[in-house]
mmCIF file as gemmi writes it, N, C-alpha and C atoms, coordinates in Angstrom:
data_model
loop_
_atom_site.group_PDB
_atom_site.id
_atom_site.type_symbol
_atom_site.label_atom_id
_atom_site.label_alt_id
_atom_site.label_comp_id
_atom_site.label_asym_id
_atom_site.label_entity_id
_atom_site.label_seq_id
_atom_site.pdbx_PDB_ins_code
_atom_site.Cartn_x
_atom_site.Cartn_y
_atom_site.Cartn_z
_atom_site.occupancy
_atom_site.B_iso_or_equiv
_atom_site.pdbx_formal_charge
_atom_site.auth_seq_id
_atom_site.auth_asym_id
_atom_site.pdbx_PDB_model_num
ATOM 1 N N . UNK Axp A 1 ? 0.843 -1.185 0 1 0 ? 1 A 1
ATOM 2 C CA . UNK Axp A 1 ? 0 0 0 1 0 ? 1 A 1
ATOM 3 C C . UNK Axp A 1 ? 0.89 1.251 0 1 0 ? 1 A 1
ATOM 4 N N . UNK Axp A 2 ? 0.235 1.93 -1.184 1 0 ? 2 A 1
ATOM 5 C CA . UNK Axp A 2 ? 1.39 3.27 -1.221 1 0 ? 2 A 1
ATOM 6 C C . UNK Axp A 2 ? 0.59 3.956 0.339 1 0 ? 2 A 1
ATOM 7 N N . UNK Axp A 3 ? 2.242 5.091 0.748 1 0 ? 3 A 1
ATOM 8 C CA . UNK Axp A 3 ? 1.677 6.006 1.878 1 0 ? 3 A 1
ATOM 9 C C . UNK Axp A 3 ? 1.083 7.298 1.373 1 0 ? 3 A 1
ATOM 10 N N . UNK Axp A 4 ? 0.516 7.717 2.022 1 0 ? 4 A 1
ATOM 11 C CA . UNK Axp A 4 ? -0.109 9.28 1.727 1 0 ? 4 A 1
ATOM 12 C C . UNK Axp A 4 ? 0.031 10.34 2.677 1 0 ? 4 A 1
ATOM 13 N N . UNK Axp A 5 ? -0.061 11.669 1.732 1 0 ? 5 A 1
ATOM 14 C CA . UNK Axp A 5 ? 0.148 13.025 2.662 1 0 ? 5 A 1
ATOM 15 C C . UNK Axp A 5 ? -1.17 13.372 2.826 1 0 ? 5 A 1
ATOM 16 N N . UNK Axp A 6 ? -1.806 13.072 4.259 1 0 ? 6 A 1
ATOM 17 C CA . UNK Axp A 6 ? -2.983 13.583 4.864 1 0 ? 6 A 1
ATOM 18 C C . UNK Axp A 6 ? -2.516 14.94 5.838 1 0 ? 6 A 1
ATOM 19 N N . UNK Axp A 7 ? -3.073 16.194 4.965 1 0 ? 7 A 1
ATOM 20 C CA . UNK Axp A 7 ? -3.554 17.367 5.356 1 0 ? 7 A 1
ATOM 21 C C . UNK Axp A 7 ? -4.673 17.567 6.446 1 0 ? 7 A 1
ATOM 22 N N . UNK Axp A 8 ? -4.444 17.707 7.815 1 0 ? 8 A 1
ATOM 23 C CA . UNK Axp A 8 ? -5.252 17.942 8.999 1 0 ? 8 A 1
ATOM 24 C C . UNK Axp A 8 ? -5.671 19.58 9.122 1 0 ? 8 A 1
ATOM 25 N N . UNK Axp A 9 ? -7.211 20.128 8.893 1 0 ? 9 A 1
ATOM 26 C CA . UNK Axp A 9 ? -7.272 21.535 9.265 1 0 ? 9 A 1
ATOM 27 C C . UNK Axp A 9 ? -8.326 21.32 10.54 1 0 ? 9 A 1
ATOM 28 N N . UNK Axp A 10 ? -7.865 22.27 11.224 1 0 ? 10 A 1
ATOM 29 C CA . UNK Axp A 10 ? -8.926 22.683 12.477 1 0 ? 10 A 1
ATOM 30 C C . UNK Axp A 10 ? -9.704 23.966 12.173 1 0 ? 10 A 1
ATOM 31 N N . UNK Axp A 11 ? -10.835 23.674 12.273 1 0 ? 11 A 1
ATOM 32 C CA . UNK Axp A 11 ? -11.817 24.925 11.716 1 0 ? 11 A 1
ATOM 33 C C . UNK Axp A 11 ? -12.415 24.947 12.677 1 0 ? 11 A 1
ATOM 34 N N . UNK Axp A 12 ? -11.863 26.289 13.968 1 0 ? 12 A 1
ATOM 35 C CA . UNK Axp A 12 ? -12.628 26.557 15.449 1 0 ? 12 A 1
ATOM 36 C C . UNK Axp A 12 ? -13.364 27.687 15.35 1 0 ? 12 A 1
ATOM 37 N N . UNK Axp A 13 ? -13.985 28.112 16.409 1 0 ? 13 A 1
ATOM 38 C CA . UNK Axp A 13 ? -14.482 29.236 16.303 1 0 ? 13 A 1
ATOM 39 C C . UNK Axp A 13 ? -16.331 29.083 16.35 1 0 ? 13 A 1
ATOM 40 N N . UNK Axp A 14 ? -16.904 30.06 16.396 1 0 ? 14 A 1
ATOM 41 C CA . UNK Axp A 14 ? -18.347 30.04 16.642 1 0 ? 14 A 1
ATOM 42 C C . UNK Axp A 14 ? -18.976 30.582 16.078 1 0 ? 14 A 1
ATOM 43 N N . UNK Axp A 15 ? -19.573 29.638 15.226 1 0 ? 15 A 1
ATOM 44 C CA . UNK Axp A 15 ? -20.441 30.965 13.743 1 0 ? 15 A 1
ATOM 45 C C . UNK Axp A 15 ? -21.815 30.113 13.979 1 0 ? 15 A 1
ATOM 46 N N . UNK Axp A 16 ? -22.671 31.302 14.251 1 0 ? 16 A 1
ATOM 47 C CA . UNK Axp A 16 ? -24.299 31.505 14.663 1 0 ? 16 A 1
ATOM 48 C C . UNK Axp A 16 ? -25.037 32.275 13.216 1 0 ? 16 A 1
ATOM 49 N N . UNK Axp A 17 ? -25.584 31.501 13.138 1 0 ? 17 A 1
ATOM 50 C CA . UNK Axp A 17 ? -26.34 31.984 11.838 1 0 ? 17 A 1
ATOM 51 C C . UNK Axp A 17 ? -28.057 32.217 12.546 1 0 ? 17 A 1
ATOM 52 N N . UNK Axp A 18 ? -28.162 31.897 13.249 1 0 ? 18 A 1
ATOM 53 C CA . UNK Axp A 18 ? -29.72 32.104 14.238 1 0 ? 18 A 1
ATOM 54 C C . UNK Axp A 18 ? -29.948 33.507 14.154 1 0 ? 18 A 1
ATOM 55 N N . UNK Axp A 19 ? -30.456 34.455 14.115 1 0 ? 19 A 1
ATOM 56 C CA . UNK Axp A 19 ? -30.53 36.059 14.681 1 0 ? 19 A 1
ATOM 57 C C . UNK Axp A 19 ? -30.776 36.207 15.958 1 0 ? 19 A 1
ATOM 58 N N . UNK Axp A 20 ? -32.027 35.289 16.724 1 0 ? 20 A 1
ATOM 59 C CA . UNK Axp A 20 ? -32.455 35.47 18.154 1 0 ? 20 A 1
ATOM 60 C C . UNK Axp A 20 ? -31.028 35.012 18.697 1 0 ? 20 A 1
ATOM 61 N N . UNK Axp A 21 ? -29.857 33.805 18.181 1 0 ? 21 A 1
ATOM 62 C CA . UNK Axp A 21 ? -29.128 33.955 18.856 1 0 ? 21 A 1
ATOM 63 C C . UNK Axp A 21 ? -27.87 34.514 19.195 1 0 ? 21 A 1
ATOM 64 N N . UNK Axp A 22 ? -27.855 35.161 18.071 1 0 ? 22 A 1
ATOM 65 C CA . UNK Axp A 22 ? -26.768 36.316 17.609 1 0 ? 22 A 1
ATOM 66 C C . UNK Axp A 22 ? -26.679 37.804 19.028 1 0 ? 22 A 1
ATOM 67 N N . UNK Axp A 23 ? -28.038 37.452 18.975 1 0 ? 23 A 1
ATOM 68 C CA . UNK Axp A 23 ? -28.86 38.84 19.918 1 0 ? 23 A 1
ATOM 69 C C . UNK Axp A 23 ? -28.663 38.819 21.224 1 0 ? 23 A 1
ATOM 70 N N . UNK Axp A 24 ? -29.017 37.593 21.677 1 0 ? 24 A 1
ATOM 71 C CA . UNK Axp A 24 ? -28.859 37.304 22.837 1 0 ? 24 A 1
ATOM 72 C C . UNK Axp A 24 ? -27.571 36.639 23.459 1 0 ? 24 A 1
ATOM 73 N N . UNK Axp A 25 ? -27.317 34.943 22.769 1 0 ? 25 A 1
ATOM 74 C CA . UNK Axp A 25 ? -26.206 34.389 23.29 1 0 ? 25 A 1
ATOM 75 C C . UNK Axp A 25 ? -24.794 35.361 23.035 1 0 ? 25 A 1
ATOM 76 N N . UNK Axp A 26 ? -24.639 36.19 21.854 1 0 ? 26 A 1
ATOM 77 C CA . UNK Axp A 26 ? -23.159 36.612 21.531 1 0 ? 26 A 1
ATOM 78 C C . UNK Axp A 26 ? -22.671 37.9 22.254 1 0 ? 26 A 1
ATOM 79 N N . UNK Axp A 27 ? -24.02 38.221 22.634 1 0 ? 27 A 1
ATOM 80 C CA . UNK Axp A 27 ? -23.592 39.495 23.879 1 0 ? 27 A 1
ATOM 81 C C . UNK Axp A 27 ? -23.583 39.502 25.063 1 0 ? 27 A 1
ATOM 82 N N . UNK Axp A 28 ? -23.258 37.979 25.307 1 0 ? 28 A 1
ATOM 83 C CA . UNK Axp A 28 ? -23.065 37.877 26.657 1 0 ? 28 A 1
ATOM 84 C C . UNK Axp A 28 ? -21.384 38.577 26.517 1 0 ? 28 A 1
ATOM 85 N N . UNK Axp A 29 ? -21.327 38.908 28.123 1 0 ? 29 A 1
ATOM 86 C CA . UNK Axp A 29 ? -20.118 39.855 28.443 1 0 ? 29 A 1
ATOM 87 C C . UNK Axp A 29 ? -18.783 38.603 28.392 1 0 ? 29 A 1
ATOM 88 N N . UNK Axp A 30 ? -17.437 38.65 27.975 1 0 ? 30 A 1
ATOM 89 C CA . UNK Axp A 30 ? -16.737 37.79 27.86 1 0 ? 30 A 1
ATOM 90 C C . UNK Axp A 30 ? -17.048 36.903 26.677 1 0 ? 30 A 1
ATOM 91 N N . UNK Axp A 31 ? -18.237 36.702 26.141 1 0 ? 31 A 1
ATOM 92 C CA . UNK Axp A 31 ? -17.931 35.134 25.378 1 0 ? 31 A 1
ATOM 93 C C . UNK Axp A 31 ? -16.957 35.31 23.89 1 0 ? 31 A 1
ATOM 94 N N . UNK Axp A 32 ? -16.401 36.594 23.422 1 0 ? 32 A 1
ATOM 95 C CA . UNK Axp A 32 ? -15.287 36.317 22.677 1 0 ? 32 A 1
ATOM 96 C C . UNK Axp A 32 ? -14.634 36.274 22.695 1 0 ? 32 A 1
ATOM 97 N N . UNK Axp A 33 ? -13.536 36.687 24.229 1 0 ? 33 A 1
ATOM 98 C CA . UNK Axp A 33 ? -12.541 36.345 24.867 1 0 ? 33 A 1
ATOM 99 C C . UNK Axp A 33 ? -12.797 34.938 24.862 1 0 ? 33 A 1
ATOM 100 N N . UNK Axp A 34 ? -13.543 34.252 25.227 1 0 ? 34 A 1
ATOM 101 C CA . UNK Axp A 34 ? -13.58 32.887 25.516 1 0 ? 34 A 1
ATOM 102 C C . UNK Axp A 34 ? -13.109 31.846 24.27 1 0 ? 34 A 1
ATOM 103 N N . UNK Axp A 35 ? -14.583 32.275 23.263 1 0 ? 35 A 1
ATOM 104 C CA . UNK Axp A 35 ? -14.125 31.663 22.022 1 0 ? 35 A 1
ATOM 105 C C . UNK Axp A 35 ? -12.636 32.265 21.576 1 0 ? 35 A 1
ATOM 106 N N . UNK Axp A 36 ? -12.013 33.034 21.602 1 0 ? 36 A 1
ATOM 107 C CA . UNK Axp A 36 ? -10.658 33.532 21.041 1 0 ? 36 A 1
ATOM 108 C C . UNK Axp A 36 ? -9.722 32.528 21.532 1 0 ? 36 A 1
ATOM 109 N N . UNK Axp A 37 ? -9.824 31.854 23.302 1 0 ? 37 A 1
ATOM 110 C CA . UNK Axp A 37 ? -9.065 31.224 24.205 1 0 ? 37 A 1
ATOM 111 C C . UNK Axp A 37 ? -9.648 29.723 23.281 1 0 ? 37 A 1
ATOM 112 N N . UNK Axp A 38 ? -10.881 29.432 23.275 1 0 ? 38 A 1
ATOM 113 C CA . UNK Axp A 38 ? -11.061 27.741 22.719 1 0 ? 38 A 1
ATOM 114 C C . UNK Axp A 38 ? -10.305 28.245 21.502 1 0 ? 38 A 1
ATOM 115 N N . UNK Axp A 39 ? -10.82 28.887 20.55 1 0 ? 39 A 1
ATOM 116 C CA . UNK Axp A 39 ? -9.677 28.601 18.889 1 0 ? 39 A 1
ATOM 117 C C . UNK Axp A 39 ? -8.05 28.282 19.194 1 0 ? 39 A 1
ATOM 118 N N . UNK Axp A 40 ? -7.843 28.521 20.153 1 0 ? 40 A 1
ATOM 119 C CA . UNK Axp A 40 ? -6.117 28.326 20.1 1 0 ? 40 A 1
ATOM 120 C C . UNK Axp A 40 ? -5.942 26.87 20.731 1 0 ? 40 A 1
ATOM 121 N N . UNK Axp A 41 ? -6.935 26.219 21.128 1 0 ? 41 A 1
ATOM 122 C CA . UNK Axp A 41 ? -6.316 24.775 21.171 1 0 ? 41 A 1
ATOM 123 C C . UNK Axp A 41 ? -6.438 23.917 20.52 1 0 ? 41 A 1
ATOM 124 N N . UNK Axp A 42 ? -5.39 22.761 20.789 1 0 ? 42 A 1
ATOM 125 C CA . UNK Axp A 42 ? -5.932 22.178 19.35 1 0 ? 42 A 1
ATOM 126 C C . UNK Axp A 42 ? -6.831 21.081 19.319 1 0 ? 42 A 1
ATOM 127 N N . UNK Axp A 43 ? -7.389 20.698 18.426 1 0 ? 43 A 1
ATOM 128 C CA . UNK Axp A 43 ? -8.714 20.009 17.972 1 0 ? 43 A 1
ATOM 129 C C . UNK Axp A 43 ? -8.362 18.362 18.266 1 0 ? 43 A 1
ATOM 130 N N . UNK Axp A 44 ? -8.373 17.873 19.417 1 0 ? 44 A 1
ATOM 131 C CA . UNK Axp A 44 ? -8.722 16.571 20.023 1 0 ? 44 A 1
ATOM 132 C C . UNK Axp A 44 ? -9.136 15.432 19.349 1 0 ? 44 A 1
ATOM 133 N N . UNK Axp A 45 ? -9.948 15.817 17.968 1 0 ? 45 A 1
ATOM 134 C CA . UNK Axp A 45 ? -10.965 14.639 17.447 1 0 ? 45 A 1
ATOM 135 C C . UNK Axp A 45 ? -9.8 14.564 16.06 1 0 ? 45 A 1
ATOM 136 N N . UNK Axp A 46 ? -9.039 15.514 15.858 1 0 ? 46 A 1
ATOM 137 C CA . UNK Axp A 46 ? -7.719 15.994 14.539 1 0 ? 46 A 1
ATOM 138 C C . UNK Axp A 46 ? -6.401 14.94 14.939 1 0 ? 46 A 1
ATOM 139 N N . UNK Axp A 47 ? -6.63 15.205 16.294 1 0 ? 47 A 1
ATOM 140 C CA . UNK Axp A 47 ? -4.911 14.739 17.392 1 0 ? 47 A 1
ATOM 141 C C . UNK Axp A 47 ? -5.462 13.063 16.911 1 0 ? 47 A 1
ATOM 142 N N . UNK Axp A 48 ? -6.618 12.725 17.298 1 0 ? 48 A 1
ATOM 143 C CA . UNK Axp A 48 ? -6.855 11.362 17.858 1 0 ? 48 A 1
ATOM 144 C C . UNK Axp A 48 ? -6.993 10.432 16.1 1 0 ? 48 A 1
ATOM 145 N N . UNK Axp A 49 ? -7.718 11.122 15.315 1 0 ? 49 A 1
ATOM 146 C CA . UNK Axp A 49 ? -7.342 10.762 13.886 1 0 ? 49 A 1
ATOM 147 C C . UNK Axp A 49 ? -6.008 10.818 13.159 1 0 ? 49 A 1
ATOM 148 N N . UNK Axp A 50 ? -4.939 11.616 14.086 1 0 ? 50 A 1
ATOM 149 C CA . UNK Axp A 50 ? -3.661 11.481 13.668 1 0 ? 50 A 1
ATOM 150 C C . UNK Axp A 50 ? -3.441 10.249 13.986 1 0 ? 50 A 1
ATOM 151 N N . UNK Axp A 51 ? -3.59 10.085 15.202 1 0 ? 51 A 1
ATOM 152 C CA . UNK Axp A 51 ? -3.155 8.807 16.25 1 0 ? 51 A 1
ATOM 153 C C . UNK Axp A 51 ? -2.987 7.465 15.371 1 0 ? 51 A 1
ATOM 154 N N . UNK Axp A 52 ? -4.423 7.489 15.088 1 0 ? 52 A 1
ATOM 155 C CA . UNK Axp A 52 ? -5.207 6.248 14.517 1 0 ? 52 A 1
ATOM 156 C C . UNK Axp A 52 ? -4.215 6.039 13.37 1 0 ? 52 A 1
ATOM 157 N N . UNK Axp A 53 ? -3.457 6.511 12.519 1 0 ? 53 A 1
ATOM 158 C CA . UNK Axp A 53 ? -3.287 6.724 11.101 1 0 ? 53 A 1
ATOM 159 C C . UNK Axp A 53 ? -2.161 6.118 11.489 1 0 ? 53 A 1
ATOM 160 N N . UNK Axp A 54 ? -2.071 5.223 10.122 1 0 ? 54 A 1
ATOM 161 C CA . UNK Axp A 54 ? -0.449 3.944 10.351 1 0 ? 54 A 1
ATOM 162 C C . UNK Axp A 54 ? 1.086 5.289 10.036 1 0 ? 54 A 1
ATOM 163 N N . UNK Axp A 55 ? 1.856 4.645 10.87 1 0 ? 55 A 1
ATOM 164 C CA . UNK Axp A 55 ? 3.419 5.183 10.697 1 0 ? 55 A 1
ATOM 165 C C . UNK Axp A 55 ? 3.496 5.29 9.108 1 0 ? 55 A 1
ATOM 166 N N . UNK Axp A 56 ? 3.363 5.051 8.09 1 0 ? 56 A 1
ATOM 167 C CA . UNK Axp A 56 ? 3.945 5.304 6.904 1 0 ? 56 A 1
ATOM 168 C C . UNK Axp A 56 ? 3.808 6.214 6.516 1 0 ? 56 A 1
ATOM 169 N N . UNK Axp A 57 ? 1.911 6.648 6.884 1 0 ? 57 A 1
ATOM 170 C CA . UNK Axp A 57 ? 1.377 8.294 6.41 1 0 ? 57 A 1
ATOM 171 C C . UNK Axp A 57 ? 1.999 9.341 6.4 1 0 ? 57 A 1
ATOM 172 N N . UNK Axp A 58 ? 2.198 10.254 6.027 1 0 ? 58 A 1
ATOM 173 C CA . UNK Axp A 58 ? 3.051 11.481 6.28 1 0 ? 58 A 1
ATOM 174 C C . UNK Axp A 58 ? 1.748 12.645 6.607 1 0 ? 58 A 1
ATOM 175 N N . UNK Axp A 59 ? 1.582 12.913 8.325 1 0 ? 59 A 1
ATOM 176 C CA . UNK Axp A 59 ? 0.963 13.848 8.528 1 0 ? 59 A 1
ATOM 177 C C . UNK Axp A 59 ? 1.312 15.333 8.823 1 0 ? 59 A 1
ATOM 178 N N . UNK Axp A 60 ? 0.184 16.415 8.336 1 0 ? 60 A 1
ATOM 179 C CA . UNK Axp A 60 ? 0.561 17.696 8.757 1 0 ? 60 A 1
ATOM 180 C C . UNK Axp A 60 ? -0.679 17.953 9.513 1 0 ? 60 A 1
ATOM 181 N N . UNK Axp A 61 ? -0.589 19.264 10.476 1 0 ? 61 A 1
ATOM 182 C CA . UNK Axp A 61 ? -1.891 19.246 11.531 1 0 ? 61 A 1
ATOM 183 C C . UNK Axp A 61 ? -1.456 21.2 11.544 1 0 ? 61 A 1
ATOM 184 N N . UNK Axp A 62 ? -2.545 21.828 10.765 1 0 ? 62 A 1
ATOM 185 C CA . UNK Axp A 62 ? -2.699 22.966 11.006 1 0 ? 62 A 1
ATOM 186 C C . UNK Axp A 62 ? -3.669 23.768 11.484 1 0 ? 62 A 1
């Protein structure tokens, strides 16, 4: 089996397309400090699909 270059992206962040909840949930005081703090870690379900993936693969994780 040939190996392959599997490209890992993390796409974080909090996109509300609702209006009632745009209105209400996004103006709570702090919550984009918050989401700013979750986007900078990294994506757990990305790490653990690296994991899984045989030694030959050649992975990148951005």
């Amino acid at each position: 089996m040939k190996a392959m270059k599997i490209g890992l992206i993390a796409m974080s962040g909090v996109r509300a397309w609702d209006t009632e909840l745009l209105e209400l949930a996004l103006s709570m005081p702090g919550f984009v400090e918050r989401n700013e703090l979750i986007a900078q870690l990294p994506s757990l379900g990305l790490l653990t699909l690296a994991g899984c993936t045989p030694a030959s693969d050649e992975i990148s994780y951005s």
